[in-house]
mmCIF file of the N, C-alpha and C atoms, coordinates in Angstrom:
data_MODEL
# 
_entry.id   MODEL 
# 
loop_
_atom_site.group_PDB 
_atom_site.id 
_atom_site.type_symbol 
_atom_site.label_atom_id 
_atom_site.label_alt_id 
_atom_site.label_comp_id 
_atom_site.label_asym_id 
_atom_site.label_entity_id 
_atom_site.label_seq_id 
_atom_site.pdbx_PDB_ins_code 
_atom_site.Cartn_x 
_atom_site.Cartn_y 
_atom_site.Cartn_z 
_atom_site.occupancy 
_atom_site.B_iso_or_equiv 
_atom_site.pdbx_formal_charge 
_atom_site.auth_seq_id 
_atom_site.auth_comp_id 
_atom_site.auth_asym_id 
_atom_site.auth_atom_id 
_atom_site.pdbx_PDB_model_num 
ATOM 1   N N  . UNK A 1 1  ? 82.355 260.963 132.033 1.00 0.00 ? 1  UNK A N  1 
ATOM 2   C CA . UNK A 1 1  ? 80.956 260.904 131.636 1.00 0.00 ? 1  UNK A CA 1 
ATOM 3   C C  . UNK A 1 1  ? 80.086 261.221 132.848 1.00 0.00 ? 1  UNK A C  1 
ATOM 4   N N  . UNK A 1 2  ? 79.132 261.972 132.583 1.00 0.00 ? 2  UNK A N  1 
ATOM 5   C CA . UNK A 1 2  ? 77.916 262.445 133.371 1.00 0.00 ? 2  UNK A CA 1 
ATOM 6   C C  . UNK A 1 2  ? 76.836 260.991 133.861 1.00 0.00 ? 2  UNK A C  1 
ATOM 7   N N  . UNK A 1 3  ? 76.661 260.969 135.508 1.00 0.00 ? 3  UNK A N  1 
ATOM 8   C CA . UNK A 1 3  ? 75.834 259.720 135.574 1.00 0.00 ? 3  UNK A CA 1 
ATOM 9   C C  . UNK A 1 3  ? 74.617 260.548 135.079 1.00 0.00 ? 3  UNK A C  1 
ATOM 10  N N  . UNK A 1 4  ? 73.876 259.223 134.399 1.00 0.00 ? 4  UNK A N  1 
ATOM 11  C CA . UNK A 1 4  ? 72.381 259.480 134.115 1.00 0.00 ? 4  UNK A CA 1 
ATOM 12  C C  . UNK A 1 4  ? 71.615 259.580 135.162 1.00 0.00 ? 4  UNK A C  1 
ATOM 13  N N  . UNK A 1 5  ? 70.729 260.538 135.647 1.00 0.00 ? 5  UNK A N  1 
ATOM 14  C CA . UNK A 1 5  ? 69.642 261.017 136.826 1.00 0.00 ? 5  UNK A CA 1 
ATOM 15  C C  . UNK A 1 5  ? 68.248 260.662 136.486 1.00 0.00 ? 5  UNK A C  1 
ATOM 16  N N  . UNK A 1 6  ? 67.161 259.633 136.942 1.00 0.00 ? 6  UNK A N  1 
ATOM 17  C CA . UNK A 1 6  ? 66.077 259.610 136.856 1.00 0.00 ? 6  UNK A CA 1 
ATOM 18  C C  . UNK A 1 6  ? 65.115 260.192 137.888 1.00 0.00 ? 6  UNK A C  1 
ATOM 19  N N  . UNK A 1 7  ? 64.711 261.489 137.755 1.00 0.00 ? 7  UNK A N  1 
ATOM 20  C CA . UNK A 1 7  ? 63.814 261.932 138.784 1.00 0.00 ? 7  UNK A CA 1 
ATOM 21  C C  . UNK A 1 7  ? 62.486 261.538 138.926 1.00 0.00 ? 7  UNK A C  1 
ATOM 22  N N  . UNK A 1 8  ? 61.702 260.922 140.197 1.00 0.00 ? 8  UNK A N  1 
ATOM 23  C CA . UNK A 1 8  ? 60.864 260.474 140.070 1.00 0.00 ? 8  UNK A CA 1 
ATOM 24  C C  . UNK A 1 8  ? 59.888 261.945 140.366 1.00 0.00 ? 8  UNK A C  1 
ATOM 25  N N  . UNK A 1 9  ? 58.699 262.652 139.575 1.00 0.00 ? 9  UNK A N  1 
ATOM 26  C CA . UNK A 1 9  ? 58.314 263.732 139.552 1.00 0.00 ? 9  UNK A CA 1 
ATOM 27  C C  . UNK A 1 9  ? 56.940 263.406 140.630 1.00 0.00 ? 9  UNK A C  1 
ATOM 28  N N  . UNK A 1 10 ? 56.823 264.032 142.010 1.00 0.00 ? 10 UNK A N  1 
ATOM 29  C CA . UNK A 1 10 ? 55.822 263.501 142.214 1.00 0.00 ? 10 UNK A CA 1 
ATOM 30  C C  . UNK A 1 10 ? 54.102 264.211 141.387 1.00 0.00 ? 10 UNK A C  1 
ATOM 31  N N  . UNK A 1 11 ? 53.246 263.173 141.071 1.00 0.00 ? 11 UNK A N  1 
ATOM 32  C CA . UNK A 1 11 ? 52.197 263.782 140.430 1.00 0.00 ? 11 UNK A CA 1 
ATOM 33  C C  . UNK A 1 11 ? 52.514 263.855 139.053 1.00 0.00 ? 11 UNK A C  1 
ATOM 34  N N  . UNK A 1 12 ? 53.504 263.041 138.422 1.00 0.00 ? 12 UNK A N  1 
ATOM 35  C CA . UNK A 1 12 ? 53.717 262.846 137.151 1.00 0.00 ? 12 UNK A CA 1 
ATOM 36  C C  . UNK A 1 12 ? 54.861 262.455 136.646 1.00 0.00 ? 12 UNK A C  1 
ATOM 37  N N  . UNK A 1 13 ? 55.438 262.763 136.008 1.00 0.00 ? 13 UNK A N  1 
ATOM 38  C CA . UNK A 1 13 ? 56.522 261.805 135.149 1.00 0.00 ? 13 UNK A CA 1 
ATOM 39  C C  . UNK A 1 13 ? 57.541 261.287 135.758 1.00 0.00 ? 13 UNK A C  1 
ATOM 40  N N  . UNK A 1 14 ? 58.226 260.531 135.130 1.00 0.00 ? 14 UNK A N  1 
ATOM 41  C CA . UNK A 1 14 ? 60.047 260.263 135.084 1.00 0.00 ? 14 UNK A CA 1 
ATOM 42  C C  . UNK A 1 14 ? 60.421 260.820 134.403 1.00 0.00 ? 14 UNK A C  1 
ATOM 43  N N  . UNK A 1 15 ? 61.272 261.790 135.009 1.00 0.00 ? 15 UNK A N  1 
ATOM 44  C CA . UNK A 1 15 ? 62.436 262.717 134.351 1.00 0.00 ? 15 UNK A CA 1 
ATOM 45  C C  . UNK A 1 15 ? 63.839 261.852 134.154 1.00 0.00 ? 15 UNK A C  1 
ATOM 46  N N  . UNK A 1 16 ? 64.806 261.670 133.025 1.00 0.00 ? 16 UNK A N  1 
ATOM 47  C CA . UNK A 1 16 ? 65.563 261.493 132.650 1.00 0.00 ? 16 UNK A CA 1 
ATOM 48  C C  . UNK A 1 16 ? 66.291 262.509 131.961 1.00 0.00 ? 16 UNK A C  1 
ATOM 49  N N  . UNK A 1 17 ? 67.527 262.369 132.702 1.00 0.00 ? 17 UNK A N  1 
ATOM 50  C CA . UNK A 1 17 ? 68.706 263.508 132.644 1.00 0.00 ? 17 UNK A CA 1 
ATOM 51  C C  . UNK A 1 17 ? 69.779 262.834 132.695 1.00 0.00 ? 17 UNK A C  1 
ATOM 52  N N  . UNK A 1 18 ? 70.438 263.429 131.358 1.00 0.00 ? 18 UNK A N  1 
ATOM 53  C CA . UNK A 1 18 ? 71.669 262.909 131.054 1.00 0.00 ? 18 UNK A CA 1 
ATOM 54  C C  . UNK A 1 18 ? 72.076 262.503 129.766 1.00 0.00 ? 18 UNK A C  1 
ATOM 55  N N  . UNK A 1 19 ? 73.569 261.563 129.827 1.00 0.00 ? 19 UNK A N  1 
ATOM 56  C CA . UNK A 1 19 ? 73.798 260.981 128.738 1.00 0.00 ? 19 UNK A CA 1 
ATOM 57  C C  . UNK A 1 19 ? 72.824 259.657 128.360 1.00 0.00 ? 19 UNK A C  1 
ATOM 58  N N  . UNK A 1 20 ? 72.064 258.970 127.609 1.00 0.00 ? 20 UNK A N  1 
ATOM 59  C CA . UNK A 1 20 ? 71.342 258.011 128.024 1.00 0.00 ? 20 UNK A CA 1 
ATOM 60  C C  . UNK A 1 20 ? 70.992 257.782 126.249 1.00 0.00 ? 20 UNK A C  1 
ATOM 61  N N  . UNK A 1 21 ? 70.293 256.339 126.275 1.00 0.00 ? 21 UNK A N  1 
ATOM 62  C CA . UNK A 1 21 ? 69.826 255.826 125.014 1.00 0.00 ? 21 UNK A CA 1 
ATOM 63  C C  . UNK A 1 21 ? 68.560 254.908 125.334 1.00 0.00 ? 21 UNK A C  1 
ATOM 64  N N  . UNK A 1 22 ? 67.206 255.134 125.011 1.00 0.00 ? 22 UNK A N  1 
ATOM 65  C CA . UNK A 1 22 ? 65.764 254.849 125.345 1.00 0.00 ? 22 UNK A CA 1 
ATOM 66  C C  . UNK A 1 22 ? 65.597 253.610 123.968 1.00 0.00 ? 22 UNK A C  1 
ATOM 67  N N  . UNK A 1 23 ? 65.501 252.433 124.262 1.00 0.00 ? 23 UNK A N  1 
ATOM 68  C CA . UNK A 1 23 ? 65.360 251.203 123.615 1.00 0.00 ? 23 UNK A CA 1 
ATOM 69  C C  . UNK A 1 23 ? 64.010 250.563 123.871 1.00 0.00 ? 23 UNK A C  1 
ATOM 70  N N  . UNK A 1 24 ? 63.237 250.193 122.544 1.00 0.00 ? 24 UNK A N  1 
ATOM 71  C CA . UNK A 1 24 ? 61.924 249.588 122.988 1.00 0.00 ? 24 UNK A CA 1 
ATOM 72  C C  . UNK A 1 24 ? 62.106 248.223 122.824 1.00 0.00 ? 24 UNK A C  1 
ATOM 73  N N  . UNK A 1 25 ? 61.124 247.135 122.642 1.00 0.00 ? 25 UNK A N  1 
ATOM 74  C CA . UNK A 1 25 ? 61.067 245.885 123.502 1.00 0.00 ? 25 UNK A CA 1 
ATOM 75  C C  . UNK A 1 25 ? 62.356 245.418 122.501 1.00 0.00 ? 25 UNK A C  1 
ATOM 76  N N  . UNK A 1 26 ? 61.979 245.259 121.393 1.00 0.00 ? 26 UNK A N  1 
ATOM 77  C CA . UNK A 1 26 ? 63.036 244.679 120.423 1.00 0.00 ? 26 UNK A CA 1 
ATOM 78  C C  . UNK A 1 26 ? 64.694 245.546 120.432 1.00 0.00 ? 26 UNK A C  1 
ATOM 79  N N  . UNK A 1 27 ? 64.916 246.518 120.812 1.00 0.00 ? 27 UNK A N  1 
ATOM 80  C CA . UNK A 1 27 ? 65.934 246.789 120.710 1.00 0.00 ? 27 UNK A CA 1 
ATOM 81  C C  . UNK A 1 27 ? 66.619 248.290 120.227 1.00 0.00 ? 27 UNK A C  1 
ATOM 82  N N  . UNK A 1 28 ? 65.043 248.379 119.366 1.00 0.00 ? 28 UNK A N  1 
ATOM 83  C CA . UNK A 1 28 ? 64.849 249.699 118.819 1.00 0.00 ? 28 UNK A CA 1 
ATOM 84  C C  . UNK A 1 28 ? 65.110 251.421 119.228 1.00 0.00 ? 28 UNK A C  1 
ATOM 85  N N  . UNK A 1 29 ? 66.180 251.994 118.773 1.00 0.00 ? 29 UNK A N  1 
ATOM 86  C CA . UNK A 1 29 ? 66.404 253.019 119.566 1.00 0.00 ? 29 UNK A CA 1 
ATOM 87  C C  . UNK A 1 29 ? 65.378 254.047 119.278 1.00 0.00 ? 29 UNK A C  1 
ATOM 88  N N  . UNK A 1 30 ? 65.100 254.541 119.970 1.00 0.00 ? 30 UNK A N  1 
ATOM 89  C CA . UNK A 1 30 ? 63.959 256.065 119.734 1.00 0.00 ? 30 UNK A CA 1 
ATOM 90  C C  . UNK A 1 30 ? 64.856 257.283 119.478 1.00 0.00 ? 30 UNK A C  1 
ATOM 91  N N  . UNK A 1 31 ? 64.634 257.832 118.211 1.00 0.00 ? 31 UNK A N  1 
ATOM 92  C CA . UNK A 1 31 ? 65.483 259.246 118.015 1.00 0.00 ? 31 UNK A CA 1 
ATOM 93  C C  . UNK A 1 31 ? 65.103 260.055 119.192 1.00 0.00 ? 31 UNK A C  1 
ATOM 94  N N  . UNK A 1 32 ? 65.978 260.527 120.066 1.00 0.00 ? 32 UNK A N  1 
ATOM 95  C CA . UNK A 1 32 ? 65.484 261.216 120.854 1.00 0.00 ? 32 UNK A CA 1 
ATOM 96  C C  . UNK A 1 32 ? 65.928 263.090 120.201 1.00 0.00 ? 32 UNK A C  1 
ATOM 97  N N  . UNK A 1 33 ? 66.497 263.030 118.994 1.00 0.00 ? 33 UNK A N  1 
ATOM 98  C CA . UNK A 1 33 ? 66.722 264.603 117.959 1.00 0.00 ? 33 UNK A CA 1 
ATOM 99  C C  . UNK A 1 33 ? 67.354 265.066 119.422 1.00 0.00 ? 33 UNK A C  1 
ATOM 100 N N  . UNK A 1 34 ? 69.195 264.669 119.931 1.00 0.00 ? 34 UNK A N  1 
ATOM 101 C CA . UNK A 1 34 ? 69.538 265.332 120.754 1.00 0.00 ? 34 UNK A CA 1 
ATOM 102 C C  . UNK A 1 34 ? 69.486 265.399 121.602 1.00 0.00 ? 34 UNK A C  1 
ATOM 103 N N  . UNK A 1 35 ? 68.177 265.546 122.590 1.00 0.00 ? 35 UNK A N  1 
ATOM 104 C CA . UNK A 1 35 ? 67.817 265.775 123.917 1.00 0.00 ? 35 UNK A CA 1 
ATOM 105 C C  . UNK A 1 35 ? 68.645 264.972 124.713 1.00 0.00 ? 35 UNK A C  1 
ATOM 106 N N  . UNK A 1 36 ? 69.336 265.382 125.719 1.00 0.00 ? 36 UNK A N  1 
ATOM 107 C CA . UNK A 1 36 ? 69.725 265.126 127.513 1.00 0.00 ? 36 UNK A CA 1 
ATOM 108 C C  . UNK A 1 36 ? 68.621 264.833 128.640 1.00 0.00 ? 36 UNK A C  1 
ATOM 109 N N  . UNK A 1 37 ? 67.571 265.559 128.375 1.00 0.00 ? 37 UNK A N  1 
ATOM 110 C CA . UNK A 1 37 ? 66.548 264.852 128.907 1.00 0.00 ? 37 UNK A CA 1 
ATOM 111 C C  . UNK A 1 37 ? 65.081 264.807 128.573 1.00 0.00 ? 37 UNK A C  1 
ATOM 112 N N  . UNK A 1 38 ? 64.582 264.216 128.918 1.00 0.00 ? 38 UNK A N  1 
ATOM 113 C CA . UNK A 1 38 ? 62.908 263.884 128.446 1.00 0.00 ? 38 UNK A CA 1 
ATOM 114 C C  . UNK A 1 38 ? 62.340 263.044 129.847 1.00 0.00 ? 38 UNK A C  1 
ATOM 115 N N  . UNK A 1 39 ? 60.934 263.408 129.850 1.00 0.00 ? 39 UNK A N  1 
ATOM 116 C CA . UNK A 1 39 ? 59.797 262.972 130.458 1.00 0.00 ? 39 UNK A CA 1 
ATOM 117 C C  . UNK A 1 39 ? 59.579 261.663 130.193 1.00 0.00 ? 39 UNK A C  1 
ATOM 118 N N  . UNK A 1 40 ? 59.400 260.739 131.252 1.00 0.00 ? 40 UNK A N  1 
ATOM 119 C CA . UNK A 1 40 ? 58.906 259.158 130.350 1.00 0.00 ? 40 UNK A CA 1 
ATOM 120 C C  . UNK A 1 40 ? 57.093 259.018 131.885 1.00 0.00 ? 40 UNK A C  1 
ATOM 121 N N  . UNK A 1 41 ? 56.289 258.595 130.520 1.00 0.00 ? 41 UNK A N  1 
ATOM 122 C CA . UNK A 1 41 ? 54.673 259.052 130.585 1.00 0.00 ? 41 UNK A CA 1 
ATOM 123 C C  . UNK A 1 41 ? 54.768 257.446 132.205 1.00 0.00 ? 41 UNK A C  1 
ATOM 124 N N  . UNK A 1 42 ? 54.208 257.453 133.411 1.00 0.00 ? 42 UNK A N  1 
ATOM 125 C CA . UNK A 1 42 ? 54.012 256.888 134.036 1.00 0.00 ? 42 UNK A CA 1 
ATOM 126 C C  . UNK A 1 42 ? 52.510 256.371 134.804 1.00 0.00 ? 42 UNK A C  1 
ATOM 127 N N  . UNK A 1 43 ? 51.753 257.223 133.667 1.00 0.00 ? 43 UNK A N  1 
ATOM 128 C CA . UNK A 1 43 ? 50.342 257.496 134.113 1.00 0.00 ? 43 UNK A CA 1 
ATOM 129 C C  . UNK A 1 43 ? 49.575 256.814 132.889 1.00 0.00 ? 43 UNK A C  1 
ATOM 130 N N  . UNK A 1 44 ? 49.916 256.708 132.189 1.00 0.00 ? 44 UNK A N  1 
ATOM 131 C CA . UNK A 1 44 ? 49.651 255.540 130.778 1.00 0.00 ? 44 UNK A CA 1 
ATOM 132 C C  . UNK A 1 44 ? 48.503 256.330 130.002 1.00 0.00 ? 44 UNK A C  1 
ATOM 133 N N  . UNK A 1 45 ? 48.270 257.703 130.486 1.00 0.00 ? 45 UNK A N  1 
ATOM 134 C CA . UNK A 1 45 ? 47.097 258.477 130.034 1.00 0.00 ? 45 UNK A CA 1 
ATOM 135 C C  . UNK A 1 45 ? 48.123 259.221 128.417 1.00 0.00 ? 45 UNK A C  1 
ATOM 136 N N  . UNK A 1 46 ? 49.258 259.607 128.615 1.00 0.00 ? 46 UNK A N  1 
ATOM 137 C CA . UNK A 1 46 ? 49.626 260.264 126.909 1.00 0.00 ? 46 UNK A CA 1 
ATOM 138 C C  . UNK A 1 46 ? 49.572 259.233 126.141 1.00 0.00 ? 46 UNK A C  1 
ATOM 139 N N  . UNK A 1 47 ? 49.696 260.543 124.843 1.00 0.00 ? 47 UNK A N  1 
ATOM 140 C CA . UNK A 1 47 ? 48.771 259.897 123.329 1.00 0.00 ? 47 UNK A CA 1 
ATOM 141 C C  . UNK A 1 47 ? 50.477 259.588 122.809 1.00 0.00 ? 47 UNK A C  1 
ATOM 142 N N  . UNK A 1 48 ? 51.497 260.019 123.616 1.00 0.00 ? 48 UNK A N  1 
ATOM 143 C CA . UNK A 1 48 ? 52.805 260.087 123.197 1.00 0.00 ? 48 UNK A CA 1 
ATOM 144 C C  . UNK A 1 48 ? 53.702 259.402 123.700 1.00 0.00 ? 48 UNK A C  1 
ATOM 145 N N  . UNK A 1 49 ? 53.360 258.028 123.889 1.00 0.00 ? 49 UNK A N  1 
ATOM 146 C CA . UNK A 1 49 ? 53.812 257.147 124.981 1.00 0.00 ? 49 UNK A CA 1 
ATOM 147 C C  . UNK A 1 49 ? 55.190 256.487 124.259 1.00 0.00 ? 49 UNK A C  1 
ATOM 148 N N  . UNK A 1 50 ? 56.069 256.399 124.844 1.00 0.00 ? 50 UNK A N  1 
ATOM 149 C CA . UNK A 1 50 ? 56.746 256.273 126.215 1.00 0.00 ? 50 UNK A CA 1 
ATOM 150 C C  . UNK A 1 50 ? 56.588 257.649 126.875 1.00 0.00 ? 50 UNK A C  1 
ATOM 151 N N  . UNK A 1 51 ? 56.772 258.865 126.127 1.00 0.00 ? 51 UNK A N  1 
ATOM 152 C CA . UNK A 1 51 ? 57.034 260.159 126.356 1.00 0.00 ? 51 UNK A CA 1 
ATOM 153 C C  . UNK A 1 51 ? 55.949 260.906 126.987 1.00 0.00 ? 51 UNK A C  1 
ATOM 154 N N  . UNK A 1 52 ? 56.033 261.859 127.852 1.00 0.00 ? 52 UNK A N  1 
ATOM 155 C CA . UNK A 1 52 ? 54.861 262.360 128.567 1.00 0.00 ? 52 UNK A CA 1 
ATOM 156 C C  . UNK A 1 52 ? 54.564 263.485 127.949 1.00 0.00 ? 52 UNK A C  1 
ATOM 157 N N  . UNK A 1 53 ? 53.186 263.983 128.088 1.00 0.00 ? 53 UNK A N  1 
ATOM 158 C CA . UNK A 1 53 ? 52.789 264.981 127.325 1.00 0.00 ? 53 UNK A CA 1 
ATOM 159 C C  . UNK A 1 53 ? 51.683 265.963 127.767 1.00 0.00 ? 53 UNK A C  1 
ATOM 160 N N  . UNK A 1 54 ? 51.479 265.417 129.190 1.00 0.00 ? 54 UNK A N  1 
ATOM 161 C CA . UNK A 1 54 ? 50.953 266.600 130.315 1.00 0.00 ? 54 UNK A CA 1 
ATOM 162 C C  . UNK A 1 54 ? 49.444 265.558 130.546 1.00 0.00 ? 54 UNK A C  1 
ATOM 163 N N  . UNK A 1 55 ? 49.325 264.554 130.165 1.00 0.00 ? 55 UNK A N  1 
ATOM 164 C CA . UNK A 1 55 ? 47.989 264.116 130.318 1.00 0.00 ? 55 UNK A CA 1 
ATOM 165 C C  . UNK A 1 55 ? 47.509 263.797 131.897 1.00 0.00 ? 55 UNK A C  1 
ATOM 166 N N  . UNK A 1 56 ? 48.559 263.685 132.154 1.00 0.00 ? 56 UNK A N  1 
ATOM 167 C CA . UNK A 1 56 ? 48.655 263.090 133.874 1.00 0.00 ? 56 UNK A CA 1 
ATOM 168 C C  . UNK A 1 56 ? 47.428 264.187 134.859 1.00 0.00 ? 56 UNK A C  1 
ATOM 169 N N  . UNK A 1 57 ? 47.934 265.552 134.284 1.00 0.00 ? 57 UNK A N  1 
ATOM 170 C CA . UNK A 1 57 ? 47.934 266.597 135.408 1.00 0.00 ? 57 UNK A CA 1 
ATOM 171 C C  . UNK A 1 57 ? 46.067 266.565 135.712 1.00 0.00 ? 57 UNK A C  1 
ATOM 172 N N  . UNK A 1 58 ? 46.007 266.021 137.253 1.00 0.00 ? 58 UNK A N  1 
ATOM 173 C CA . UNK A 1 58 ? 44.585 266.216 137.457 1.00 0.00 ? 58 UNK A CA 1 
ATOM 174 C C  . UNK A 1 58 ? 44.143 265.000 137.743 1.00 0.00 ? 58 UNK A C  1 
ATOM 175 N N  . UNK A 1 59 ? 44.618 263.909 136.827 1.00 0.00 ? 59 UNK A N  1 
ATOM 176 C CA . UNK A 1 59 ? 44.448 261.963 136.782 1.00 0.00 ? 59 UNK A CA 1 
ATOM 177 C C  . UNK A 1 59 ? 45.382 261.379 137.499 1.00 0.00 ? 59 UNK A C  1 
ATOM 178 N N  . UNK A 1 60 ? 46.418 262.052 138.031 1.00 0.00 ? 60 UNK A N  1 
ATOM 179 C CA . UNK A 1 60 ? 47.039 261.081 138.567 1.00 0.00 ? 60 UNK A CA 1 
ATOM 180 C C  . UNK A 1 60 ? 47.969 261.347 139.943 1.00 0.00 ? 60 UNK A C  1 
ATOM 181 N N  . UNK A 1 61 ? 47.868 260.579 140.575 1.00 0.00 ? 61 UNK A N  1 
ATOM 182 C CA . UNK A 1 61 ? 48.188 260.886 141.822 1.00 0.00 ? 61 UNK A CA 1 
ATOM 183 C C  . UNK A 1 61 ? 49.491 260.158 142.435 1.00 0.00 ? 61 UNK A C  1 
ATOM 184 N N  . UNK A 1 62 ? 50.615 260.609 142.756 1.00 0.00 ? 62 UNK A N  1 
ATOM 185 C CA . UNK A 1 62 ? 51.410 259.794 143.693 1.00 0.00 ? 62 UNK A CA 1 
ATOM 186 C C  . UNK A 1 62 ? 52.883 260.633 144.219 1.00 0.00 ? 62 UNK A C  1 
ATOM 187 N N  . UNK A 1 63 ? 52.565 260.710 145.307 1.00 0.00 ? 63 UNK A N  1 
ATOM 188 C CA . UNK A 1 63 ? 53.472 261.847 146.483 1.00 0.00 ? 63 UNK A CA 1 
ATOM 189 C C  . UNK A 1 63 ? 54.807 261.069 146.372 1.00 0.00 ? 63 UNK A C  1 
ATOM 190 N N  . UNK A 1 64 ? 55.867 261.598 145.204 1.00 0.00 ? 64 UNK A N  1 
ATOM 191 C CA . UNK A 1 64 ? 57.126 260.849 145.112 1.00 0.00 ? 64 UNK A CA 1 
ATOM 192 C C  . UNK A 1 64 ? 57.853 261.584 146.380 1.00 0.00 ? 64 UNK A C  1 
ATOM 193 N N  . UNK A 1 65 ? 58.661 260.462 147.185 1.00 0.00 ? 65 UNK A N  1 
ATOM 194 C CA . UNK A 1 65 ? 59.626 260.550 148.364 1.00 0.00 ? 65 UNK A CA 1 
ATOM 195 C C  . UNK A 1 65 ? 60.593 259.367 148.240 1.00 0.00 ? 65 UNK A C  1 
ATOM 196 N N  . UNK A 1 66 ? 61.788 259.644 148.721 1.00 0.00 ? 66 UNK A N  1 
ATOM 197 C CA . UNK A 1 66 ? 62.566 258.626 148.468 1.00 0.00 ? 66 UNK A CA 1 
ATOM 198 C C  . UNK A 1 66 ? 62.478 257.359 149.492 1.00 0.00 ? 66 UNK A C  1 
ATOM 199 N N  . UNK A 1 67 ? 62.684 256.254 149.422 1.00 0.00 ? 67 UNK A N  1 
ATOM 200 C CA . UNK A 1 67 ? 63.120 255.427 150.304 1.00 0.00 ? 67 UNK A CA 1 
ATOM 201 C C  . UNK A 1 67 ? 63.784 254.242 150.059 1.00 0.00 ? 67 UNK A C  1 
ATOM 202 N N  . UNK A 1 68 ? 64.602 253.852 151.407 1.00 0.00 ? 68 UNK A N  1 
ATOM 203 C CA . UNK A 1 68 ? 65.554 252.401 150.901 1.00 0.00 ? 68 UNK A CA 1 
ATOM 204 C C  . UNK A 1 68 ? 64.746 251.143 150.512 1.00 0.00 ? 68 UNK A C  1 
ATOM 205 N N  . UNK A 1 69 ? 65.214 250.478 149.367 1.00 0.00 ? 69 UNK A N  1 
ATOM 206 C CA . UNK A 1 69 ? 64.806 249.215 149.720 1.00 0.00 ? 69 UNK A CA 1 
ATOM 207 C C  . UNK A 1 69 ? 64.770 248.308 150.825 1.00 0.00 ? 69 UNK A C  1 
ATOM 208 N N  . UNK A 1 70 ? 64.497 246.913 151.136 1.00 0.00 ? 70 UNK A N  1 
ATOM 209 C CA . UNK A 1 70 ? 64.856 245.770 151.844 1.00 0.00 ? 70 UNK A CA 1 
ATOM 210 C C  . UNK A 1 70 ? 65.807 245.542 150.645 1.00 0.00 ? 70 UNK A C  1 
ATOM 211 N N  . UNK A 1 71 ? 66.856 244.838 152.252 1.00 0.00 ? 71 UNK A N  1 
ATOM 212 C CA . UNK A 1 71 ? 67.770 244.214 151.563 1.00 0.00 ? 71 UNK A CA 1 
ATOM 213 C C  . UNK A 1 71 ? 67.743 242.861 149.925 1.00 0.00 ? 71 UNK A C  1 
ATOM 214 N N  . UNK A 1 72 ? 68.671 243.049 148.871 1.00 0.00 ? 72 UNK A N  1 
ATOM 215 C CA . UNK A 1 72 ? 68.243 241.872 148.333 1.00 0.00 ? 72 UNK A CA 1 
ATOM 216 C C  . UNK A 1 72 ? 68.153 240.393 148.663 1.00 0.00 ? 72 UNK A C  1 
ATOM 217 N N  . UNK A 1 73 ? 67.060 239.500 148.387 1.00 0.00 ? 73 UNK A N  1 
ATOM 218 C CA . UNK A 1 73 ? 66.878 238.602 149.015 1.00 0.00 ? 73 UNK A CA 1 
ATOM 219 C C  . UNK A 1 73 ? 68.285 237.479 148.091 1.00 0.00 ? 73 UNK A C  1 
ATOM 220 N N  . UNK A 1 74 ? 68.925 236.817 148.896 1.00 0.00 ? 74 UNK A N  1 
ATOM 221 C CA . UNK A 1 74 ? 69.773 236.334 148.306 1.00 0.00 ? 74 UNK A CA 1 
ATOM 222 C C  . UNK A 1 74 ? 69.600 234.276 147.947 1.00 0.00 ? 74 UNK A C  1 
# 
């Protein structure tokens, strides 16, 4: 099996790639009709939420770069 990839997009979405299954609060699966990957909306501006739908572009701002956490606090 393929690991699932979440790209953090800078200036807009989470990309999700892969094998994967998108569950809302109760449990509920979202037909995703197929798809390997989809956009998930991080800017709370789409009308298509969880899913992104370009509302971001222009509203929202944030220069994705990777970095380590701190260790977990134990």
């Amino acid at each position: 099996m393929t690991k699932t990839k979440l790209i953090v997009n800078a200036n807009g979405s989470l990309k999700v790639e892969g094998d994967f299954e998108i569950v809302d609060a109760a449990g509920n699966v979202y037909g995703l009709g197929g798809r390997t990957l989809v956009s998930i909306c991080r800017c709370g501006l789409s009308q298509n939420k969880p899913f992104c739908d370009g509302s971001h572009k222009g509203n929202f701002e944030h220069n994705a770069q990777a970095f380590d956490l701190p260790p977990k606090k134990v």
